[in-house]
C-alpha positions as a Markdown table, in Angstrom:
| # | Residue | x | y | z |
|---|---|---|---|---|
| 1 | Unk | 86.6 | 93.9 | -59.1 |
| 2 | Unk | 83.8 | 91.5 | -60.5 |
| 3 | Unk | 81.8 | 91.7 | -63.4 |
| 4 | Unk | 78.3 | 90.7 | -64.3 |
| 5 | Unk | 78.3 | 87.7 | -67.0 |
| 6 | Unk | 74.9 | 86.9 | -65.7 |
| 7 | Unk | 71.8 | 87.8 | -67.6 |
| 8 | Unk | 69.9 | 88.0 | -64.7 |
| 9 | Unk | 71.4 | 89.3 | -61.3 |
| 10 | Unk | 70.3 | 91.1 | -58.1 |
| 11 | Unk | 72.1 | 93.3 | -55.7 |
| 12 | Unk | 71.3 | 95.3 | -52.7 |
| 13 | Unk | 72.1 | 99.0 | -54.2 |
| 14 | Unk | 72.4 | 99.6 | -58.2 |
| 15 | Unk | 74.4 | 102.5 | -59.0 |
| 16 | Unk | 73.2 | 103.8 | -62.6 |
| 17 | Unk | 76.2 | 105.9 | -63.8 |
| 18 | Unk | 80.1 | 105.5 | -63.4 |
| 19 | Unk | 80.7 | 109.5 | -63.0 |
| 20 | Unk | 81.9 | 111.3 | -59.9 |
| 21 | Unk | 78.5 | 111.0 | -58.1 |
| 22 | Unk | 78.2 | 107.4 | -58.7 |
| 23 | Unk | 81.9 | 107.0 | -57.1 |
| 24 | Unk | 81.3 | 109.2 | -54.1 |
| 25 | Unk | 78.1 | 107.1 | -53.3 |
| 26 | Unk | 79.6 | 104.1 | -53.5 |
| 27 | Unk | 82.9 | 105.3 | -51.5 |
| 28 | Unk | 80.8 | 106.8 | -48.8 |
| 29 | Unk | 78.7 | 103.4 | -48.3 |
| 30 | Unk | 81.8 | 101.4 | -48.4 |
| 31 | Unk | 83.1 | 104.1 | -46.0 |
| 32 | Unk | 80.0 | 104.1 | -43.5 |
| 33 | Unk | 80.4 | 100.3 | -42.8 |
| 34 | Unk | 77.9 | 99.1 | -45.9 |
| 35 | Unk | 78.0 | 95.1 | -46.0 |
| 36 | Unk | 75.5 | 94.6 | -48.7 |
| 37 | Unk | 75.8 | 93.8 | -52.2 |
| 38 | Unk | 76.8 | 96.9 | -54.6 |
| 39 | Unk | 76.8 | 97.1 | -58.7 |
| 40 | Unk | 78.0 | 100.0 | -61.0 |
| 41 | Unk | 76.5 | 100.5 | -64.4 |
| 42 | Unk | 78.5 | 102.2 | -66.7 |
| 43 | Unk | 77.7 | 102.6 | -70.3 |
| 44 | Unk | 81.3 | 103.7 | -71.0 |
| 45 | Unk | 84.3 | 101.6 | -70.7 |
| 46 | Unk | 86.0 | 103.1 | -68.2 |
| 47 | Unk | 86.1 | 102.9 | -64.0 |
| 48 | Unk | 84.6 | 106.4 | -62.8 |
| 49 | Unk | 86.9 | 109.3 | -63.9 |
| 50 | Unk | 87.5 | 113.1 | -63.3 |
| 51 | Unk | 86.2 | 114.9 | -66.2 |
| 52 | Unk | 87.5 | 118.2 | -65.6 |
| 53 | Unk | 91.0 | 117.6 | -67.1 |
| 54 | Unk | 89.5 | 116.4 | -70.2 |
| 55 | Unk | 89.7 | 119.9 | -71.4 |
| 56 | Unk | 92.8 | 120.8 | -69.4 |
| 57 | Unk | 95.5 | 118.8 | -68.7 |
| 58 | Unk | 94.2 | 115.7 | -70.4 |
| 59 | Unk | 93.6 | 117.4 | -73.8 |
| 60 | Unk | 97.0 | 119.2 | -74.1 |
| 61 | Unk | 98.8 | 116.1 | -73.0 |
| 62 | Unk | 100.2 | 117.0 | -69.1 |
| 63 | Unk | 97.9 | 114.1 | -68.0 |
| 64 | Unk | 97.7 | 110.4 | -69.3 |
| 65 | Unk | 95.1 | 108.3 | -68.9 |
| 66 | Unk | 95.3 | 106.6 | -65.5 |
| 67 | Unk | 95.6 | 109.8 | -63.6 |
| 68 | Unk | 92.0 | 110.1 | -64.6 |
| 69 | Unk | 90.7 | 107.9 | -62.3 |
| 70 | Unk | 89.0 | 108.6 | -59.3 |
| 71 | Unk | 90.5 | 105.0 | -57.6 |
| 72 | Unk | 92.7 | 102.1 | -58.2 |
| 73 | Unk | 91.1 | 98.9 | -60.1 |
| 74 | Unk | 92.0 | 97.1 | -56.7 |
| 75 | Unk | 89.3 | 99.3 | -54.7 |
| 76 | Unk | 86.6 | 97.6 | -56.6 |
| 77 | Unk | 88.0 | 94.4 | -56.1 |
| 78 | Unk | 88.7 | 94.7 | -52.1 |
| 79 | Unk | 85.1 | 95.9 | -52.2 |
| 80 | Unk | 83.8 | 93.2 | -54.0 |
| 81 | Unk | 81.8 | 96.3 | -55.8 |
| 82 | Unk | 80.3 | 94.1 | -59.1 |
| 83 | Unk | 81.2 | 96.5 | -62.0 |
| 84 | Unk | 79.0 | 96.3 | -65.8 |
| 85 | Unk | 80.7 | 98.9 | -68.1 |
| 86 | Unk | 80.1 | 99.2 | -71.5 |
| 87 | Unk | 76.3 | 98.7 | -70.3 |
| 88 | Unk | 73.6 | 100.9 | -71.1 |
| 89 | Unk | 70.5 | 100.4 | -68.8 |
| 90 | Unk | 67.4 | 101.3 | -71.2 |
| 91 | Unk | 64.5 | 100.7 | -68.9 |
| 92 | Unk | 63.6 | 100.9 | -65.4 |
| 93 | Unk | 60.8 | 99.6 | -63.1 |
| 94 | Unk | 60.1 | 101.3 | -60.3 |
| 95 | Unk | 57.4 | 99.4 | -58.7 |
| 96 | Unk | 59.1 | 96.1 | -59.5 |
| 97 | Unk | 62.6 | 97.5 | -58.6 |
| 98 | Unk | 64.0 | 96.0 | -62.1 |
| 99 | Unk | 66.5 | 97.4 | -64.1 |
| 100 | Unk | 66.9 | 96.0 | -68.0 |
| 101 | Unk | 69.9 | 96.5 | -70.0 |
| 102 | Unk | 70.7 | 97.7 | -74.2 |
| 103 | Unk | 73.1 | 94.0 | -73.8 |
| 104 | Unk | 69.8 | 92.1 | -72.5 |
| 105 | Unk | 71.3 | 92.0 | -69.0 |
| 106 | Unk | 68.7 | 92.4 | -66.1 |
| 107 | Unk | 69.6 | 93.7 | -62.3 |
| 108 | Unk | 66.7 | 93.2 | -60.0 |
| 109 | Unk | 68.1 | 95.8 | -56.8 |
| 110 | Unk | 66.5 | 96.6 | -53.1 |
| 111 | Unk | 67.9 | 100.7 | -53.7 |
| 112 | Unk | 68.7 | 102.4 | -56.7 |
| 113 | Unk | 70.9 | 105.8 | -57.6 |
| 114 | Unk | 70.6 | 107.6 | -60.6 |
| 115 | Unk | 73.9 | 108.6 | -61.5 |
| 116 | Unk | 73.3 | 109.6 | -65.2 |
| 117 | Unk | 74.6 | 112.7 | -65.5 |
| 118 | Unk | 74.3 | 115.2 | -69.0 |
| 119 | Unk | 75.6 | 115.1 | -72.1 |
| 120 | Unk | 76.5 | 117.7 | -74.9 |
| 121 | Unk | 74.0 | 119.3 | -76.3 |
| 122 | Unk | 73.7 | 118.6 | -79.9 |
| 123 | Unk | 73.7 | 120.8 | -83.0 |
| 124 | Unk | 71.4 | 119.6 | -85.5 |
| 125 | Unk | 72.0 | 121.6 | -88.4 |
| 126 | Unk | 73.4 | 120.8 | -92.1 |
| 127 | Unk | 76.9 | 119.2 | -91.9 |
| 128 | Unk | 77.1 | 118.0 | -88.4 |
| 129 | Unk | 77.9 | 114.4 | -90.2 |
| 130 | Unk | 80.9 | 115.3 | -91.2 |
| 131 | Unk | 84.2 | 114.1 | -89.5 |
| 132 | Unk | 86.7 | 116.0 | -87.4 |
| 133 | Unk | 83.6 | 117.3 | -85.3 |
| 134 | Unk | 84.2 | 116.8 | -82.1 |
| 135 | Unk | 81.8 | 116.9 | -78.5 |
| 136 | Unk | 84.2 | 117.5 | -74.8 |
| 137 | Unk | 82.5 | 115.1 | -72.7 |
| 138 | Unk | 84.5 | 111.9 | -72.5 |
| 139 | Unk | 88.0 | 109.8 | -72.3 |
| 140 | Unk | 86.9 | 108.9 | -75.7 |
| 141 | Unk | 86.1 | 112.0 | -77.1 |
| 142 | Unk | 89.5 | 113.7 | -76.2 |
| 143 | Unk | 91.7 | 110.9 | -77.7 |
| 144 | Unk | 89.8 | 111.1 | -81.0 |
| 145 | Unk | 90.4 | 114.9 | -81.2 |
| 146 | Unk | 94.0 | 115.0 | -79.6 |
| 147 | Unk | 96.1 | 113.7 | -82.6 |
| 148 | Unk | 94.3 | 116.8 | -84.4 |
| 149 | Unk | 95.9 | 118.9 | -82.3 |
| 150 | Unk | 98.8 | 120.1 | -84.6 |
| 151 | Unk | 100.5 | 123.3 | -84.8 |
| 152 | Unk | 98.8 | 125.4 | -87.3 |
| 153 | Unk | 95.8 | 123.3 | -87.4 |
| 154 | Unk | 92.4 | 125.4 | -87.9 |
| 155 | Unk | 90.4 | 124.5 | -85.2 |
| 156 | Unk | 86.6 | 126.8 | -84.3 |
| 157 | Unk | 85.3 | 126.0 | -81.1 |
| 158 | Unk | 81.6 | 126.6 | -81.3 |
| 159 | Unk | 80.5 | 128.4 | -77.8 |
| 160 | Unk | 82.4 | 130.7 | -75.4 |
| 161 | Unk | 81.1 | 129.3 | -72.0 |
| 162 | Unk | 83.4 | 127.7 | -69.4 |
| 163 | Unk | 84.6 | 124.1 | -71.0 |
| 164 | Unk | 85.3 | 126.3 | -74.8 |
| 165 | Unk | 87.1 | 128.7 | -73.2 |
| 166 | Unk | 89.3 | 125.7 | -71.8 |
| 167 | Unk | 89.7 | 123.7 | -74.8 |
| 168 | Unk | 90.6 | 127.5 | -76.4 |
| 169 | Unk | 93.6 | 127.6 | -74.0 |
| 170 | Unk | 94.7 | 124.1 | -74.4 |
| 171 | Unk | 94.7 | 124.2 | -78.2 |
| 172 | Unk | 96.8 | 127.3 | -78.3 |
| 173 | Unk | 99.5 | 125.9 | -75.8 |
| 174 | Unk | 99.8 | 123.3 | -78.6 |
| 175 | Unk | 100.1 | 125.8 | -81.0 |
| 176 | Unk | 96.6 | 125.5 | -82.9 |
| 177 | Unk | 95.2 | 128.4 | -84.4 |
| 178 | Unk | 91.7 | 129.2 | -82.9 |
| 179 | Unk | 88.8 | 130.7 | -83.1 |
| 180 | Unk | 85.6 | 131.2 | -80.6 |
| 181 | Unk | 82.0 | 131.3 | -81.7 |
| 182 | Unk | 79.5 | 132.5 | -79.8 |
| 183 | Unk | 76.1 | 133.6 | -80.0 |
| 184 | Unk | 75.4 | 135.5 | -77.2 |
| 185 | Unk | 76.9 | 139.3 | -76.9 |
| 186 | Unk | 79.8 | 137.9 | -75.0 |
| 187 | Unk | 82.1 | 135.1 | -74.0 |
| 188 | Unk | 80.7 | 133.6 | -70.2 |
| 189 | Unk | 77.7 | 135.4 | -70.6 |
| 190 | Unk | 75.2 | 132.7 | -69.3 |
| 191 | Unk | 77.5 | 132.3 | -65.8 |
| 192 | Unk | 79.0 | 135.6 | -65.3 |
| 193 | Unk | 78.7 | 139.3 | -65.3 |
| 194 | Unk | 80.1 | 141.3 | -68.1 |
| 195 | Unk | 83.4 | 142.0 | -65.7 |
| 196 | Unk | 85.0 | 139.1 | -65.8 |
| 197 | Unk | 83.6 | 138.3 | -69.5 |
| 198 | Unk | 85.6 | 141.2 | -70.5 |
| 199 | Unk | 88.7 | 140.2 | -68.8 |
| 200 | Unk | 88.5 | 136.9 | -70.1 |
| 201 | Unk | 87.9 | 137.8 | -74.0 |
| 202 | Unk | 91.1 | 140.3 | -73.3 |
| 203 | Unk | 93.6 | 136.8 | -72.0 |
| 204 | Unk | 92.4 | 134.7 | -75.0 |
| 205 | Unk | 92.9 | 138.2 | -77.5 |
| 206 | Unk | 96.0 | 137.9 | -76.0 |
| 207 | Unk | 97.0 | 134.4 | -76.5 |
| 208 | Unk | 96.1 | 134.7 | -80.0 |
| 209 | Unk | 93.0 | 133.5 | -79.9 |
| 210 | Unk | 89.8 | 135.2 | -82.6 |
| 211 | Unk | 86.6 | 135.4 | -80.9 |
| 212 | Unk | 83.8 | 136.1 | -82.9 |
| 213 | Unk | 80.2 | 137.5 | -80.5 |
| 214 | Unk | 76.6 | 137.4 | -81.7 |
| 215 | Unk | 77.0 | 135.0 | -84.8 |
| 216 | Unk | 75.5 | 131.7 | -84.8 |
| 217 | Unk | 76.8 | 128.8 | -86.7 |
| 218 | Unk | 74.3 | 128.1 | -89.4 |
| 219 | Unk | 76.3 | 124.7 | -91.4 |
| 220 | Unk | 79.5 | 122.8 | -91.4 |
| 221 | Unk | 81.2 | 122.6 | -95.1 |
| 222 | Unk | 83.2 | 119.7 | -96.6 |
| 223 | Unk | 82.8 | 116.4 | -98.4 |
| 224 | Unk | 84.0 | 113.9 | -95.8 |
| 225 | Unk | 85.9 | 115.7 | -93.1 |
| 226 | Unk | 85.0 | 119.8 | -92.0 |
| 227 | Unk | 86.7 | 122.2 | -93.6 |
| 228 | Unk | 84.9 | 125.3 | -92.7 |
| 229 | Unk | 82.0 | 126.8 | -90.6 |
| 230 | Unk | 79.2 | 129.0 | -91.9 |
| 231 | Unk | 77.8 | 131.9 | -89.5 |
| 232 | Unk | 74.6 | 133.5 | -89.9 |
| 233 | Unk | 75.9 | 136.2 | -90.8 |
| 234 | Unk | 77.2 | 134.9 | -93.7 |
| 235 | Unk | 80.9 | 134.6 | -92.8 |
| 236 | Unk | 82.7 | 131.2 | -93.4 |
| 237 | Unk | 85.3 | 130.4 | -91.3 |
| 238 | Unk | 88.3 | 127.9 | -92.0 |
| 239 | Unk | 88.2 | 124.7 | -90.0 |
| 240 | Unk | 90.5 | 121.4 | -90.1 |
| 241 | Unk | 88.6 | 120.4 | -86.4 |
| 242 | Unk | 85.7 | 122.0 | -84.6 |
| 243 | Unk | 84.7 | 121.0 | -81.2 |
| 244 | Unk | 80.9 | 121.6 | -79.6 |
| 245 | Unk | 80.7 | 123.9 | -75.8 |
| 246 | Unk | 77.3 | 124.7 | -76.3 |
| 247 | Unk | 76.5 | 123.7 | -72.9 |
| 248 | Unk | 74.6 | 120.3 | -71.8 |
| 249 | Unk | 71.4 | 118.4 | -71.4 |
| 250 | Unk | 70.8 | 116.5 | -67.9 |
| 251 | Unk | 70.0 | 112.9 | -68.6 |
| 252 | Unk | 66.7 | 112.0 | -66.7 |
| 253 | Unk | 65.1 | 109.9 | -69.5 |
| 254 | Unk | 65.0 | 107.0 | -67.8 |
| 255 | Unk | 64.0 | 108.1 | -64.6 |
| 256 | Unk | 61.1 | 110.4 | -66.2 |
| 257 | Unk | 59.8 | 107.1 | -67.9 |
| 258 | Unk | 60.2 | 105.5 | -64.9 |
| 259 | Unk | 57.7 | 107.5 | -63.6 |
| 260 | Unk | 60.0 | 109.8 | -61.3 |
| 261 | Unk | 59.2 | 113.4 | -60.9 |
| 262 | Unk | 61.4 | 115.6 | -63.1 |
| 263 | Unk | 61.6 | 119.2 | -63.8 |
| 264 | Unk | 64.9 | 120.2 | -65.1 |
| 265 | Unk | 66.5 | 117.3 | -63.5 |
| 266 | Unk | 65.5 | 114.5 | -61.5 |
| 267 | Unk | 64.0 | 116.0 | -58.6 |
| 268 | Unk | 65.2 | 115.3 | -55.3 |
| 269 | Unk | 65.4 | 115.8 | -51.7 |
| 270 | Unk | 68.7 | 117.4 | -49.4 |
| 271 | Unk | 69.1 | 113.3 | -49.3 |
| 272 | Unk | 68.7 | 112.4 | -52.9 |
| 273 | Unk | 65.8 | 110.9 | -52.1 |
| 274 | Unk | 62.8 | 110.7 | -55.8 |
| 275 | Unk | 59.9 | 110.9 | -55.7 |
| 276 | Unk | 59.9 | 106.7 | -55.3 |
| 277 | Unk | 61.2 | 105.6 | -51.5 |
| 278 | Unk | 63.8 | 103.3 | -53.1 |
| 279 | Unk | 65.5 | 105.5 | -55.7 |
| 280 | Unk | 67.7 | 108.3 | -55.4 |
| 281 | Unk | 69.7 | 110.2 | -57.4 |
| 282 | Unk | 72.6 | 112.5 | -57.5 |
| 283 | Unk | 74.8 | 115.0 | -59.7 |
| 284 | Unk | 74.2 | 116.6 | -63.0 |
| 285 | Unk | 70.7 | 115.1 | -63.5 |
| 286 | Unk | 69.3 | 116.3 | -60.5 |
| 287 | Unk | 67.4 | 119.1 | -59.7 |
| 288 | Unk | 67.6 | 119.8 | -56.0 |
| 289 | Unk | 66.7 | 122.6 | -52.4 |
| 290 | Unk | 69.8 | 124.1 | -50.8 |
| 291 | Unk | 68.5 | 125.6 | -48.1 |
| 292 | Unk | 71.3 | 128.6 | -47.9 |
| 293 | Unk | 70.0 | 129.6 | -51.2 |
| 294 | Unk | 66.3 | 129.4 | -50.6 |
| 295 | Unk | 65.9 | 127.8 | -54.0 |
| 296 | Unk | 65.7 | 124.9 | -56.4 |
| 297 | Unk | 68.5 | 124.5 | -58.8 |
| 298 | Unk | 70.5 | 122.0 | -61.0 |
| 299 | Unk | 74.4 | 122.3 | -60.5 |
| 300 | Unk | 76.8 | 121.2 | -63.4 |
| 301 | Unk | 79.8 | 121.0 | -60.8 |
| 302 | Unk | 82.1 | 118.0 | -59.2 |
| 303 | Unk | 81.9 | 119.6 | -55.9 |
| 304 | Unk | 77.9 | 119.0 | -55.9 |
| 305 | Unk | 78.3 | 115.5 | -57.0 |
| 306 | Unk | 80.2 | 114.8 | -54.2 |
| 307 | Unk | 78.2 | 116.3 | -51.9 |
| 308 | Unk | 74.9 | 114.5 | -53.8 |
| 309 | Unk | 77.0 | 111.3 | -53.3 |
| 310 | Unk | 77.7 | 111.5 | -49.6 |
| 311 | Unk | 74.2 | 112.6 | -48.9 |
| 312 | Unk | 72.5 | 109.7 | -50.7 |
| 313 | Unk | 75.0 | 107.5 | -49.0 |
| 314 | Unk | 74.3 | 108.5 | -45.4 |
| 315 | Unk | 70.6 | 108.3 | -46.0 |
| 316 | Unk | 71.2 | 104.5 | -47.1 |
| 317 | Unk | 73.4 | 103.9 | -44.2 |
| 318 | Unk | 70.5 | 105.5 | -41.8 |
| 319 | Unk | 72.6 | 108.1 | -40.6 |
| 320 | Unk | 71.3 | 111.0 | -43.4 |
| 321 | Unk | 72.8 | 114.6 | -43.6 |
| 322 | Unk | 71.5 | 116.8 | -45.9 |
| 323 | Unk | 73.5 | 118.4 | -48.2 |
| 324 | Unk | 73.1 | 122.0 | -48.1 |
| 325 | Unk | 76.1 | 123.7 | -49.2 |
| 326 | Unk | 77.5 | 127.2 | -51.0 |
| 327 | Unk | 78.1 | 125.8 | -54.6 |
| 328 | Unk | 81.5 | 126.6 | -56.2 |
| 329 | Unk | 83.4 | 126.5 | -59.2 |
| 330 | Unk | 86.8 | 126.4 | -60.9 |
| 331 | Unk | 88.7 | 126.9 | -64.4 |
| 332 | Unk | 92.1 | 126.9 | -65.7 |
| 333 | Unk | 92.7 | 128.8 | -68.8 |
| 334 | Unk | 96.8 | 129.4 | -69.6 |
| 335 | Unk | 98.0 | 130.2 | -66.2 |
| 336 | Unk | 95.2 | 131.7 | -65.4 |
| 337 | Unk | 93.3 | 130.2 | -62.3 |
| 338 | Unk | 89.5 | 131.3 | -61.7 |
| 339 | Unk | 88.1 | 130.0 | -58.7 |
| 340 | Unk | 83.9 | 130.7 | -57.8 |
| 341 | Unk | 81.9 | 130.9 | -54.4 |
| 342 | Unk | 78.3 | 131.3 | -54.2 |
| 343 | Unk | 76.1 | 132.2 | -57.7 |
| 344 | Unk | 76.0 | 135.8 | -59.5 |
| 345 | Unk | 72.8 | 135.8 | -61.0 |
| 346 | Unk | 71.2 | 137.3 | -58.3 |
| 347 | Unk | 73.7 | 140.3 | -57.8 |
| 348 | Unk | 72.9 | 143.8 | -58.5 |
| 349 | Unk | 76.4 | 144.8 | -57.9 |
| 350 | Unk | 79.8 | 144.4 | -57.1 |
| 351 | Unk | 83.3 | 145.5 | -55.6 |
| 352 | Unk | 86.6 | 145.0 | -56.9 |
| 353 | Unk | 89.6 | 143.8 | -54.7 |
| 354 | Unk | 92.9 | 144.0 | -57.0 |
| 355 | Unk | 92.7 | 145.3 | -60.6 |
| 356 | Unk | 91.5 | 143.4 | -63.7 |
| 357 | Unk | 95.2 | 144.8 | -65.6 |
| 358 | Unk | 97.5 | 143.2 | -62.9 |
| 359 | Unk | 95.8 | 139.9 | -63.4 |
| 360 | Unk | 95.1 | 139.2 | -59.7 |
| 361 | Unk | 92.4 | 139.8 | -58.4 |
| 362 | Unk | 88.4 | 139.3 | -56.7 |
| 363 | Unk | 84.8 | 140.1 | -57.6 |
| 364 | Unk | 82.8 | 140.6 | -54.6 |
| 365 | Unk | 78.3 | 140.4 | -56.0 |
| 366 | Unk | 76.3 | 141.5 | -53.8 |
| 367 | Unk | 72.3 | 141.3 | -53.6 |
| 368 | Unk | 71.5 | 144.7 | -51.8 |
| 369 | Unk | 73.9 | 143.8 | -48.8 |
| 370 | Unk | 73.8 | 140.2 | -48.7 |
| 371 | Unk | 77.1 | 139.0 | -50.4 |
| 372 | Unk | 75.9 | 136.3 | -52.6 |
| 373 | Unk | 79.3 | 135.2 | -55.3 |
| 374 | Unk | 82.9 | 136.0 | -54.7 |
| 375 | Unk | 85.0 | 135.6 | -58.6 |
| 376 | Unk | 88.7 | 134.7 | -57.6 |
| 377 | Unk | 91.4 | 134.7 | -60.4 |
| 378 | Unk | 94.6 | 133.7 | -59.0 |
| 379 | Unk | 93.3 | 134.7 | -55.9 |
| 380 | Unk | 93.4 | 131.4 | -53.4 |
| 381 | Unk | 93.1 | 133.0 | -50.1 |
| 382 | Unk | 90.1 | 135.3 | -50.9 |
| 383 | Unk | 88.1 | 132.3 | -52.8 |
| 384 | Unk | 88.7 | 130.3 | -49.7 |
| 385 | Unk | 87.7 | 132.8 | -47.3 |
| 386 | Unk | 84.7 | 133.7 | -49.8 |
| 387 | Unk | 83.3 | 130.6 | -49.2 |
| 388 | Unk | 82.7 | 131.1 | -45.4 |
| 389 | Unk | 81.6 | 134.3 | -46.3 |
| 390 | Unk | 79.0 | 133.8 | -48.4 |
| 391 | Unk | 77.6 | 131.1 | -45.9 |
| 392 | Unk | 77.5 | 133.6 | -43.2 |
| 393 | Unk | 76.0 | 136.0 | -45.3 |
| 394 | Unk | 73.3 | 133.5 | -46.3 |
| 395 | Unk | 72.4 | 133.1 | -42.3 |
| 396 | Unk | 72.0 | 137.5 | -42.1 |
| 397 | Unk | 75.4 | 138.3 | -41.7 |
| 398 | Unk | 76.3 | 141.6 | -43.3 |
| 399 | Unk | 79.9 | 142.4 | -44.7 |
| 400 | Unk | 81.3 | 146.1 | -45.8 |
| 401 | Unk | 82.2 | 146.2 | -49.2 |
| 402 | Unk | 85.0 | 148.6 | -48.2 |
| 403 | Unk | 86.1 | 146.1 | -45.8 |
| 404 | Unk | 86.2 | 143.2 | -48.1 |
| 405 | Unk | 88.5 | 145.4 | -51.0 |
| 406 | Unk | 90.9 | 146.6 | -48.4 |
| 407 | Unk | 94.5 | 145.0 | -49.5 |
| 408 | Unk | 95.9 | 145.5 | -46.3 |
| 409 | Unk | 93.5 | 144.1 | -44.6 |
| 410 | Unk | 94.2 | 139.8 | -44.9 |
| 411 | Unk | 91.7 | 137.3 | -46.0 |
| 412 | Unk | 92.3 | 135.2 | -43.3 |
| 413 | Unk | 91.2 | 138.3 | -40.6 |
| 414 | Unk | 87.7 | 138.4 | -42.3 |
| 415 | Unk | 86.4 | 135.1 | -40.8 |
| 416 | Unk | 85.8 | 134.9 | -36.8 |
């Protein structure tokens, strides 16, 4: 592993980002045979890392560190991959192909990839200065929050999506009392249908957790560090620690004042490919076609970084295949495991394979009869089989519902 001392350097590819699209570019291009010159821009300190044990098994302590990252230091360094962490690019020239850095650093590059990703979104309201307020996004973030963590400690998790929901489970395996905040009617709302929202709210009733619906939090109280939340409503809740899931923001400001095309995300091609011939971009910041889906969308997901990531890579190595792929999902929560094919928003109803009571079980959405999201909780065989499924069903193949909630019939039996 190298890193740039230079103030002024050039390379053949800059990778902008050290997330898991920015590692899956880079490994796909050493992969593919790549011999030219290759430099990673982090503004963190860290080599590329998984974030979705931040939440998980990062946060309650079943991970440390270094099984965060995605690859050994020595992969860097047998790749002679140039590395600038703790570097914050702040400007970009696209017609000049120039890249100037928050340290003064410059990078002058033949290709570019915009590997930027999101970041929380914030909540600008009275108290959000004070300490023991915490954002999910980063290595950083979680070991500032973690020695918190403390049975009996009063923590309020503002927003019931997905990563809060998480954190909610972790906290209360290390005994912390909890409660949700949400604004919407109910937990998941934005990503799932009222089903499985219900079934959810009823394992984290279980587990202890409070979940307070339809309140917004108005103010933080205390004089240096939180010590209670204020709802709209005028409730006040108690609070030693809160921590912020109110979803995230894609960062494309640098490609949007580079003069890139942006529309909820950096939009790109099935390659990756901008709206500039030498800069692509991939992951969380991108807004991109899939084809199966006969839309535009932006995906907050490690499986469409990757595939982003091998994409841009092939196009680079003039070999492209475009990604065009059914997007899915995962979440632990206690021992719960809830595995996602395909996108519900479109559905107008659904079939039930299992029961919500036994804990086991899979949501099949349908759109009319195209089956278009299969919900898996501790159901591995059906989300794996849904994933085909939906495919198929994207190219006009039509599945029975009855077919599809039959127990005795096996997973496995409905591809072929």
């Amino acid at each position: 592993m190298t890193s740039a001392q230079t103030a002024h350097s050039t390379c053949d590819i800059a990778v902008i980002g050290a997330g898991q699209a920015a590692l899956q570019t880079i490994a796909s291009l050493v992969t593919g045979g790549f011999d030219g010159t290759v430099t990673l821009i982090g503004d963190e300190p860290f080599l590329p890392y998984q974030r979705p044990p931040l939440s998980k098994k990062f946060l309650n302590g079943a991970f440390e560190r270094d099984r965060l990252f995605l690859k050994p230091d020595s992969f860097y360094t047998d790749k002679a991959i140039n590395i600038m962490l703790n570097t914050q690019v702040t400007e970009m020239d696209a017609a000049a192909k120039f890249l100037t850095c928050a340290n003064d650093a410059t990078l002058a590059f033949s290709k570019a990839v915009i590997c930027t990703g999101s970041r929380p979104r914030a909540l600008p309201i009275s108290g959000s200065d004070l300490e023991n307020i915490f954002d999910l996004r980063t290595i950083a973030d979680i070991e500032a929050m973690r020695p918190h963590f403390k049975p009996g400690a009063k923590m309020v998790v503002v927003g019931g999506g997905y990563i809060g929901l998480e954190t909610a489970a972790s906290a209360r395996q290390l005994g912390v009392d909890v409660t949700v905040v949400e604004a919407a009617e109910r937990v998941l709302e934005r990503v799932t249908k009222p089903e499985l929202s219900k079934f959810f709210h009823q394992l984290h009733l279980d587990e202890g957790v409070e979940i307070i619906t339809s309140a917004q939090v108005s103010g933080f109280t205390g004089e240096t560090h939180v010590s209670g939340v204020t709802l709209n409503t005028g409730a006040a809740v108690p609070a030693d620690l809160v921590v912020l899931g109110i979803g995230i923001v894609p960062n494309t400001e640098l490609a949007e004042a580079a003069g890139l095309s942006v529309d909820d995300g950096i939009v790109v091609d099935a390659l990756g490919r901008t709206s500039h011939g030498d800069i692509y971009a991939a992951g969380d910041c991108t807004n991109h076609p899939n084809d199966l889906l006969g839309r535009r969308l932006r995906l907050e997901s490690v499986p469409n970084a990757i595939d982003q990531g091998k994409a841009v890579a092939s196009d680079i190595l003039g070999a492209p295949v475009e990604y065009a792929a059914i997007p899915w999902f995962w979440s632990d929560q206690y021992e719960t495991k809830l595995q996602i094919a395909g996108l519900s928003d479109t559905a107008d109803s659904l079939n039930l394979r299992g029961s919500y009571e036994s804990g086991s079980f899979a949501i099949f959405h349908f759109a009319g009869t195209q089956l278009v999201c299969v919900e898996a909780v501790n159901r591995p065989a059906e989300f794996m089989a849904a994933r085909q499924l939906i495919k198929e069903a994207a190219g006009g193949r039509v599945y029975e519902a009855d077919m599809l909630v039959d127990e005795t019939i096996k997973p496995k039996s409905w591809l072929g």
